[in-house]
N, C-alpha and C positions, 0 to 999 in steps of 0.2 A: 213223631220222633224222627229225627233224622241224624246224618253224618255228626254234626256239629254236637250231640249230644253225645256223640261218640268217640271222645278224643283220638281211643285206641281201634277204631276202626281199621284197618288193612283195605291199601289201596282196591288190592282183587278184589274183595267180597260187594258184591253188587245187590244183592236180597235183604230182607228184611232183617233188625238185628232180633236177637233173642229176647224176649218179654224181662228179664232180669239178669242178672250178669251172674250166670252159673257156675260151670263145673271148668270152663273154656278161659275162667281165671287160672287155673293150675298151668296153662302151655301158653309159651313165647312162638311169637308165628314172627314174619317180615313184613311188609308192605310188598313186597313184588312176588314171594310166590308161596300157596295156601298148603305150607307145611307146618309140624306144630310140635314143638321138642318139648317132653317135659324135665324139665333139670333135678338133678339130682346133685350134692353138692359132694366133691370128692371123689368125682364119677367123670373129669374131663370137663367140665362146665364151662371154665375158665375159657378153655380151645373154644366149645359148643357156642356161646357167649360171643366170641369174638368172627366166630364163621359167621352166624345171621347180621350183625354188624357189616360186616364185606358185603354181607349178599344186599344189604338194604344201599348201601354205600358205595362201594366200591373204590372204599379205603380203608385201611387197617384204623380202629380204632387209635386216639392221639393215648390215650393211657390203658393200653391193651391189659397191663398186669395190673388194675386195679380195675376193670372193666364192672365189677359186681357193684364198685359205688355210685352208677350210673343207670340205675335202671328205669329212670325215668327216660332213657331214649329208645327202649325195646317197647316191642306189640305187644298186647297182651291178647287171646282170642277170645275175650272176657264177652262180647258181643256178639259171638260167634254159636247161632244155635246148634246145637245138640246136636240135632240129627246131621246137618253138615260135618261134624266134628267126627260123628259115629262110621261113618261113607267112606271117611280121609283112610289115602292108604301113606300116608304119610307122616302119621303120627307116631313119634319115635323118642325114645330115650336109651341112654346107656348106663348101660350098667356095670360091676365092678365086682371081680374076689373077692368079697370081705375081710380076706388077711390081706389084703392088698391096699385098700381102702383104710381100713384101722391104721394100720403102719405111715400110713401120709398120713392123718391124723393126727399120729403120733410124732412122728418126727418132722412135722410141717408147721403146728397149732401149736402143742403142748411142750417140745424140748426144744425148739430153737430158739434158745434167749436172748438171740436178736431181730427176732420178728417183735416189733413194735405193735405190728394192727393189732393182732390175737390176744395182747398182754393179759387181759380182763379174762380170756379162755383157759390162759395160762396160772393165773390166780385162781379159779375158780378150781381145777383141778389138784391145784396145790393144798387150797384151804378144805374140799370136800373130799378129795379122795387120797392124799396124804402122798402126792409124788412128790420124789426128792427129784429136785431140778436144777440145773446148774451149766459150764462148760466140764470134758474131757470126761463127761460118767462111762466107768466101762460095763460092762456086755452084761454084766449080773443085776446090776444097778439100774439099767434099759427094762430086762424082763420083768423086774418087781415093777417097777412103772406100769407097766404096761396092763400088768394082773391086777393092781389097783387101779386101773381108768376105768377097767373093763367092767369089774367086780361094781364101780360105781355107775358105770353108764348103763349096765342092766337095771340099778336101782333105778337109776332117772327114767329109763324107757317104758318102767312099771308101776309109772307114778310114786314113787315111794322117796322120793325126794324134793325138796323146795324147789333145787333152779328147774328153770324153763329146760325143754328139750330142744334143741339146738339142731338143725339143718345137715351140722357138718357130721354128727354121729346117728343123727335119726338113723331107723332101721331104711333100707332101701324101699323093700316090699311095703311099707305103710306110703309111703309116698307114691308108690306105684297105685296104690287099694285107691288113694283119691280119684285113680282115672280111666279105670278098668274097665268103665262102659266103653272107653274108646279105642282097647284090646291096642297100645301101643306095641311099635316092635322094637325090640330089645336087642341092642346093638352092645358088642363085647368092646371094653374099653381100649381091650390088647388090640385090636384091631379095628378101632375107629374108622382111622380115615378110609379103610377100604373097603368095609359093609355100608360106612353112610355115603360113599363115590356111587356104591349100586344101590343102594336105596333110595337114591335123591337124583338120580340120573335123567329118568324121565320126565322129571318136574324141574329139574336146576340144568339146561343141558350142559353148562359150561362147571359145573361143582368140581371136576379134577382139578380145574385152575386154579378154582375160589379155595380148596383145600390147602393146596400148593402153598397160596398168599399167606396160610395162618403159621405163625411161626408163635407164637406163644402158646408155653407150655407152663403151667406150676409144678413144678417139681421141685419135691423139697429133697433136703441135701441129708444125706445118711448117713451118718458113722459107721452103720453097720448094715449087711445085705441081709433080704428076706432069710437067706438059707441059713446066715450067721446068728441071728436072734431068735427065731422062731424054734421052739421043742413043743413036743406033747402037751405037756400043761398050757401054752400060751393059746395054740390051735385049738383044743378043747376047751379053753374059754371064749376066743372069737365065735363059736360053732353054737356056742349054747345062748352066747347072747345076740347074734345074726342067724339064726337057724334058716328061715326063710332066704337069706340072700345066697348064702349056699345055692340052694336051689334053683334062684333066678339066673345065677352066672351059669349056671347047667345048662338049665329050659335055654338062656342065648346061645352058646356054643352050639347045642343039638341042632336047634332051629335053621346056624346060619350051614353047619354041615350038610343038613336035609335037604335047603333050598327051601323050608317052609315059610321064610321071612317073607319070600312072591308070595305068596298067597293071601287072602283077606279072607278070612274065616266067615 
């Protein structure tokens, strides 16, 4: 077996590939250097997405905000055995508030009736969980939305409904459980680019630049701010149906406050 059976081989990797295409399917790596993000969708991806794109290139993607319908030009480290994956102190994802993450959700996916990709995301919420959707809904109108997505995406997350569970609400922590043997480190979304400028520093040496280049952001448009929607009941419904992500956004804060993200366990 060689390269050629390897389409998603990475330039660097010079040893043997892995006897099957393992767990090294879950992480996007580059051809030029042996780092490995695993994506979490609604967590910065979009940006994440478009950095290793620069880093392979050294040009901005030509349809940067549409970057996910292209992922047949990304690495996959699908080839990449285990134990090299396990060594890597480069293996990294970010991570996200959970009220922070639902609310782009919400106001990105399911209430901006002029997002044409997501229509089918938008129906399906409509028909299963019974959001009223439209233009100018005010503030009272948002929270019952929001208590019915919620109320139905813990059904989905529990199996307890037909549709498929979807990337963009999946829990963070189950996505992270696929890759746990590679003890990723957890980079806080609020401050992306300056935990992965010192995380990727020694392996990317020019990464402030390549960060600089990325100017695309998804960010959806809000009628209303966190502080203006969010009460007790909404918070205690994100919290019961993300429990674990709580946590994760913790363990990353403490982590990058300690210094313990240098460290490889």
């Amino acid at each position: 077996m060689g390269r050629a059976d390897w389409p998603d081989w990475p330039d660097w990797y010079v040893g043997q590939p892995a006897t099957g295409k393992g767990f090294g399917r879950h992480l996007y790596t580059t051809n030029r250097h042996p780092l490995f993000y695993v994506q979490i969708n609604k967590c910065g991806c979009t940006f994440l997405r478009n950095l290793l794109f620069y880093i392979d290139n050294n040009r901005p993607h030509p349809f940067s905000d549409r970057i996910h319908s292209f992922d047949h030009e990304f690495v996959k480290a699908s080839a990449i055995p285990a134990e090299v994956l396990t060594a890597s102190k480069y293996v990294f994802c970010a991570v996200r508030d959970p009220i922070d993450r639902f609310l782009s959700l919400y106001f990105d996916k399911l209430c901006d009736v002029e997002n044409q990709r997501d229509i089918w995301m938008r129906k399906l919420f409509e028909a299963e969980a019974g959001l009223q959707l439209g233009a100018d809904l005010n503030l009272e109108i948002h929270r019952a939305n929001c208590l019915k997505a919620l109320n139905w995406i813990g059904l989905n997350l529990d199996g307890k409904t037909e549709a498929k569970t979807n990337p963009h609400w999946q829990r963070q922590s189950v996505v992270l459980g696929r890759v746990s043997a590679f003890r990723p480190k957890l980079l806080d979304l609020d401050n992306l680019s300056q935990q992965l400028a010192q995380l990727l520093l020694p392996l990317v040496p020019d990464i402030v630049e390549v960060i600089s280049k990325i100017t695309e952001r998804n960010e959806s448009i809000k009628p209303f701010s966190r502080a203006e929607i969010m009460n007790d009941e909404l918070a205690t419904a994100i919290h019961t149906v993300y429990p674990d992500d709580i946590n994760l956004i913790s363990q990353a804060r403490r982590s990058w406050a300690s210094g313990d993200y240098q460290r490889q366990d």
